[in-house]
N, CA and C of each residue as an Amber inpcrd file, in Angstrom:
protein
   300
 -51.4280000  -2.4890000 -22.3270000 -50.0640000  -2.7790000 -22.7320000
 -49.1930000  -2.8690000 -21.4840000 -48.4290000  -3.9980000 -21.3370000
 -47.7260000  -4.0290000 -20.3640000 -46.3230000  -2.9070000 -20.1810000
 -45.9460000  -2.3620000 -18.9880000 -45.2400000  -1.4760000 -18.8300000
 -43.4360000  -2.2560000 -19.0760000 -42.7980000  -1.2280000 -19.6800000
 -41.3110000  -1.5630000 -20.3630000 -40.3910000  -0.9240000 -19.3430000
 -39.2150000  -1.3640000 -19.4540000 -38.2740000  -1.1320000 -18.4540000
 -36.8650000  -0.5830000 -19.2680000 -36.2330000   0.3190000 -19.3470000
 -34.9990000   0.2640000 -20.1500000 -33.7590000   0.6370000 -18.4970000
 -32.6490000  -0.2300000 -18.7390000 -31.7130000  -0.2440000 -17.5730000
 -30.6180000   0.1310000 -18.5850000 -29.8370000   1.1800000 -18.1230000
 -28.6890000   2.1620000 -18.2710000 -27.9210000   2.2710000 -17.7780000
 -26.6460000   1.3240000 -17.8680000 -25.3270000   1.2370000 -17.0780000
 -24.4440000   2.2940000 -17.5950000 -23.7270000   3.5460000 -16.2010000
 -23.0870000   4.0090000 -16.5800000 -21.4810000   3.9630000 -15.7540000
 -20.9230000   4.4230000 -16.0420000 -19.4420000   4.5010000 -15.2930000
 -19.3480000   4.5470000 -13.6630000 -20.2420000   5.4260000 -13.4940000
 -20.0980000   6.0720000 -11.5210000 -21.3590000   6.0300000 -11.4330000
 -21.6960000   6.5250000 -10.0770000 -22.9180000   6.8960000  -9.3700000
 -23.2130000   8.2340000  -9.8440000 -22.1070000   9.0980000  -9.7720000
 -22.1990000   9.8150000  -9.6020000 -22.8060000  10.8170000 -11.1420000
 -21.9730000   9.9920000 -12.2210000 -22.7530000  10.4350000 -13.7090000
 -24.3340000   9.6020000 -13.6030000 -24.7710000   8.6570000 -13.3550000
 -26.2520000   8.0050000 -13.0230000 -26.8000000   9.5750000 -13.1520000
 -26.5790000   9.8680000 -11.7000000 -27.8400000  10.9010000 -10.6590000
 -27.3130000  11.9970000 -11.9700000 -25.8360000  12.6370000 -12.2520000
 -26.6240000  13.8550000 -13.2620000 -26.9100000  13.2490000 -14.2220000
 -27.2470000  12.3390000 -14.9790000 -27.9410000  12.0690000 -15.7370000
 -29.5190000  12.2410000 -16.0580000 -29.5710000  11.3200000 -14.7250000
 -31.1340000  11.7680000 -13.6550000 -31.7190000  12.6790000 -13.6500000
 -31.0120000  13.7550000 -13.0700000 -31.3420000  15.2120000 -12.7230000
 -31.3020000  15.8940000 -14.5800000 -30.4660000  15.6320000 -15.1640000
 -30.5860000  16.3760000 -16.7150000 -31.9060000  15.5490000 -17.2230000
 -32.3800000  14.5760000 -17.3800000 -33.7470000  13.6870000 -18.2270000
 -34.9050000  14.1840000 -17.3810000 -35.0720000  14.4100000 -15.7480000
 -36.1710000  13.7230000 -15.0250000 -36.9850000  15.3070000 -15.2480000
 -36.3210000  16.4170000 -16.0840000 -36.7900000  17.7340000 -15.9710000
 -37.9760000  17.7640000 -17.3080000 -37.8340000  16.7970000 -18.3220000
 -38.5590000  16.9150000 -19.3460000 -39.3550000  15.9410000 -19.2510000
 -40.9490000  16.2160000 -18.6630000 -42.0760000  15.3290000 -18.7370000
 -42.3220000  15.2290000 -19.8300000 -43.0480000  13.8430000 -20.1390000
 -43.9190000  13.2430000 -21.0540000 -44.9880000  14.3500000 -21.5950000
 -44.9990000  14.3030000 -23.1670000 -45.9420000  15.1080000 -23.3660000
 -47.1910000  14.6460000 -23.4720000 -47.4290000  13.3730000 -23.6150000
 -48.5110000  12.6970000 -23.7330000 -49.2030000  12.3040000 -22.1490000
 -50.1250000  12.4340000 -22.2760000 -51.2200000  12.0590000 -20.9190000
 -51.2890000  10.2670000 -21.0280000 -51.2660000   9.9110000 -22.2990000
 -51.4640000   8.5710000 -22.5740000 -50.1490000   8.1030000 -22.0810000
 -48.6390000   8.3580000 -21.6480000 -47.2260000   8.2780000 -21.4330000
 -46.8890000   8.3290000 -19.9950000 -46.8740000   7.1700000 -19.1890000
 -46.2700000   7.2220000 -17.6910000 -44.7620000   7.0460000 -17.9580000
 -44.2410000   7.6870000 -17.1620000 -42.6020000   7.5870000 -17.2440000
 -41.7890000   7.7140000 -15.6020000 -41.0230000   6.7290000 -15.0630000
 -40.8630000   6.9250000 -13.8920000 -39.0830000   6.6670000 -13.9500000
 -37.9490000   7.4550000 -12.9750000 -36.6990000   6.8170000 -12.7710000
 -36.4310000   6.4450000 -11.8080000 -35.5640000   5.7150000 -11.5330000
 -34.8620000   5.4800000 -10.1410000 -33.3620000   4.8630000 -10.5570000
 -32.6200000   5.0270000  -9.6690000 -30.7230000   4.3500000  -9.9400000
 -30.3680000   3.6100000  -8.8030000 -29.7810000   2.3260000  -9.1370000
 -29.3510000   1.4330000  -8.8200000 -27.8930000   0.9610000  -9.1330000
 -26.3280000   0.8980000  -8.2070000 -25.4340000  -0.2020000  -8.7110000
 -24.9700000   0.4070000 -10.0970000 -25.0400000   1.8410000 -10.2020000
 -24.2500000   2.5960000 -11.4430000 -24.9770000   2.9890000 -12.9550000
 -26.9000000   2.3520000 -12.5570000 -27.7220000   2.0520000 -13.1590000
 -29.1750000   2.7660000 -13.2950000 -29.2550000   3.7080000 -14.2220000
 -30.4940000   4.4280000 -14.6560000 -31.4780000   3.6020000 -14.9570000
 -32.2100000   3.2470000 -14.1530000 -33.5530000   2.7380000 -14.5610000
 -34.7940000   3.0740000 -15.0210000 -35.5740000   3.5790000 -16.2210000
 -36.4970000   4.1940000 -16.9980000 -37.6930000   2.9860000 -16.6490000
 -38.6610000   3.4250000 -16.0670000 -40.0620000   2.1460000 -16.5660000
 -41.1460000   3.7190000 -17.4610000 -41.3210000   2.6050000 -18.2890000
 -42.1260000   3.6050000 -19.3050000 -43.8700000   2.7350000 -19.1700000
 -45.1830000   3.1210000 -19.3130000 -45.7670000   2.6650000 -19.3950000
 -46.6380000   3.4580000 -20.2280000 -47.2800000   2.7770000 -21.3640000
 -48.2410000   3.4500000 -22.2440000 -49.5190000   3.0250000 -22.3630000
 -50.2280000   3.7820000 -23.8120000 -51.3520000   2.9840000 -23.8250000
 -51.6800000   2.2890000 -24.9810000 -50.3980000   2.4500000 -26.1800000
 -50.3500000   1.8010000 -27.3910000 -49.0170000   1.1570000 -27.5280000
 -48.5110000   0.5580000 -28.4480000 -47.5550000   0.4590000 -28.5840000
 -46.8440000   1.8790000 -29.4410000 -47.3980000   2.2560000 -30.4540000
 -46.7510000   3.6490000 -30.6490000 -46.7320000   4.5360000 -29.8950000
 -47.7840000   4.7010000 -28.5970000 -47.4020000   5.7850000 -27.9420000
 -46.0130000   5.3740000 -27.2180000 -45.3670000   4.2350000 -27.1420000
 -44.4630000   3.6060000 -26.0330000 -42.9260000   4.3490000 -27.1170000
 -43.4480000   3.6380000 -28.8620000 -42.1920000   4.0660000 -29.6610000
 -42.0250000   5.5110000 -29.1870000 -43.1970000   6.2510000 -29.5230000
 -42.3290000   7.5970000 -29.6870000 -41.9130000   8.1130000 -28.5980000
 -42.1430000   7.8010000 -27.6820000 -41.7110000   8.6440000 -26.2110000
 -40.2560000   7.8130000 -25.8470000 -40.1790000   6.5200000 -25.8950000
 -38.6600000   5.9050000 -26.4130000 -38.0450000   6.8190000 -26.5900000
 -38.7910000   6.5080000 -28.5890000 -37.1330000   7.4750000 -29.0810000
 -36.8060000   8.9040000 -28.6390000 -38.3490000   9.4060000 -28.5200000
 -37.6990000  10.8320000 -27.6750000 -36.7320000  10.8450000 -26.5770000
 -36.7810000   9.8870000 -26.1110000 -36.0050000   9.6500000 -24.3020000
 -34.5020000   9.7860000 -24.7710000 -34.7740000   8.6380000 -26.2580000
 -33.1390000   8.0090000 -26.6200000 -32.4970000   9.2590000 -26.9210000
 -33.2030000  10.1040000 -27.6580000 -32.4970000  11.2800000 -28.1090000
 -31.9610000  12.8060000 -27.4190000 -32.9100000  12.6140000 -26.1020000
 -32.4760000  13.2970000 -25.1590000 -31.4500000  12.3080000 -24.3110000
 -30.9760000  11.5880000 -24.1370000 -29.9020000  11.0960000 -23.5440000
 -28.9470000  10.8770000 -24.3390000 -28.9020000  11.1520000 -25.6310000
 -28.0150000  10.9270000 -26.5600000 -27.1890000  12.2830000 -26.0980000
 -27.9160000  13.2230000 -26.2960000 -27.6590000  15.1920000 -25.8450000
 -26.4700000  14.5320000 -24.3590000 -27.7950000  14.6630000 -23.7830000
 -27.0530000  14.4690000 -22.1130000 -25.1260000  13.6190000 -22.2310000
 -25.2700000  12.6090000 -22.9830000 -24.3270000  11.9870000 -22.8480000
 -22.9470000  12.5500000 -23.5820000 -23.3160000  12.7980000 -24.6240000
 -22.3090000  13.6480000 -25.3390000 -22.0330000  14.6460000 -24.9210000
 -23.1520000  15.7930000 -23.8090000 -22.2900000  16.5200000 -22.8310000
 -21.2010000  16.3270000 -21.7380000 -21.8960000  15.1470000 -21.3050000
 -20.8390000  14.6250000 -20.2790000 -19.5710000  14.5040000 -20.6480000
 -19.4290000  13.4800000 -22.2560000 -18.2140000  12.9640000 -22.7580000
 -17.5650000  14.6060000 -23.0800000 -18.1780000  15.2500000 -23.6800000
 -17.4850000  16.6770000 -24.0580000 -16.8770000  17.6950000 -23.1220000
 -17.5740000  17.5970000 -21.8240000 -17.1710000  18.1480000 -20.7470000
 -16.5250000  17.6980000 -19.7290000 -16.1240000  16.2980000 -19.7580000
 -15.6910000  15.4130000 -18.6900000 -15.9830000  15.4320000 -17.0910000
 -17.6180000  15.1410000 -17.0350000 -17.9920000  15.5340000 -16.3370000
 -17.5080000  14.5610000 -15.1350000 -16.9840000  13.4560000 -15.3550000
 -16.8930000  12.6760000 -14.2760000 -15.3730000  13.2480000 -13.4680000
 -14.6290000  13.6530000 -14.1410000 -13.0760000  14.7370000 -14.2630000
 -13.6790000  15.4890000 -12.7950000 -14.5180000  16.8430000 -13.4370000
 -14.7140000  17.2760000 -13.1240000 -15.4610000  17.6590000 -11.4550000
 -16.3420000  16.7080000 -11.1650000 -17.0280000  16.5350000  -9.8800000
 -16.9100000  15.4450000  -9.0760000 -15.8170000  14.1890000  -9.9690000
 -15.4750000  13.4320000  -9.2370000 -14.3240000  13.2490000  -7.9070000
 -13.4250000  12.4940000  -7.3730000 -12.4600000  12.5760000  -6.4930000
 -11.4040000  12.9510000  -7.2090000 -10.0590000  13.9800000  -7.2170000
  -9.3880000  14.0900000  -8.2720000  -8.1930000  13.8890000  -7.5640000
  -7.1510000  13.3600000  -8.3690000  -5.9090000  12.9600000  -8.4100000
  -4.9610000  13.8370000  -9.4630000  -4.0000000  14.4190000  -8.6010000
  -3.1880000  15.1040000  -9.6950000  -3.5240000  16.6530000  -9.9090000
  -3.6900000  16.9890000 -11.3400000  -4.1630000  18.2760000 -11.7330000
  -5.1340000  18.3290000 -12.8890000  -5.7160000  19.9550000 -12.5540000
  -6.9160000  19.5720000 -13.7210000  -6.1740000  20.6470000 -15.2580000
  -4.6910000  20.6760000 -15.3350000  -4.3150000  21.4840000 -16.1630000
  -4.7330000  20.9960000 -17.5300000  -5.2180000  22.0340000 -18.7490000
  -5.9900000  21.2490000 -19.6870000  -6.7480000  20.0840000 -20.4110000
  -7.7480000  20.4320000 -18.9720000  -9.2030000  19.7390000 -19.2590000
 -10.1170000  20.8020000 -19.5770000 -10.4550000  20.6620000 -20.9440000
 -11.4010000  21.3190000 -21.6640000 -12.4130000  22.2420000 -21.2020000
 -12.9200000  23.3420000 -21.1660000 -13.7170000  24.4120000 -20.4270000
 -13.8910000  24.6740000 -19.1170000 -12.3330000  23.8810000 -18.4600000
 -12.6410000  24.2500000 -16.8160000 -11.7940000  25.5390000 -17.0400000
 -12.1020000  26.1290000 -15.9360000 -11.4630000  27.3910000 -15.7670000
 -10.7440000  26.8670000 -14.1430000  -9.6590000  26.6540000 -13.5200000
  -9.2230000  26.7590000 -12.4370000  -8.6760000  28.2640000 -11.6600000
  -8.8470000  28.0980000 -10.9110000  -8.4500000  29.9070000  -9.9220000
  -7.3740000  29.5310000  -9.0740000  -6.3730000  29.8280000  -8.9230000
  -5.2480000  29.6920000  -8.4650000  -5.3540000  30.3080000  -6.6440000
């Protein structure tokens, strides 16, 4: 089976890599399941390679559903707010704590 590619445009570089770093911690459970990342230009790049086509579905949707997690943390925590260049103040943004 030829190997699949899924490309993931996000906002910054900087949400990409934690993105990266939150997915690249949960290997494939399958031996039959190659899974590789790299980021590009604001862009998560997944190549998946299997040895069926169902082994390709389910490790997919597993992926989809762990980045579903990941992403809705970000949006919930404003992570780009948070670790990006900041302008202004961070007065009520959601679970930061600032120290005066």
């Amino acid at each position: 089976m030829p190997p699949s590619t899924l490309n993931i445009p996000f906002p910054s570089e900087s949400l990409v890599r934690t993105a990266e770093q939150a997915l690249v911690v949960d290997a494939e459970l399958s031996p039959l399941v190659r899974r590789s990342f790299s980021t590009s230009d604001n862009t998560l790049r997944v190549d998946y390679s299997a040895t069926t086509n169902r082994m390709l579905r389910v490790a997919v949707n597993g992926f989809f559903e762990s980045l579903g997690v990941v992403l809705g943390v970000m949006k919930e925590l404003d992570v780009d707010v948070v670790h990006g260049d900041l302008e202004g103040e961070l007065t009520g943004v959601q679970g930061l704590e600032v120290s005066e």
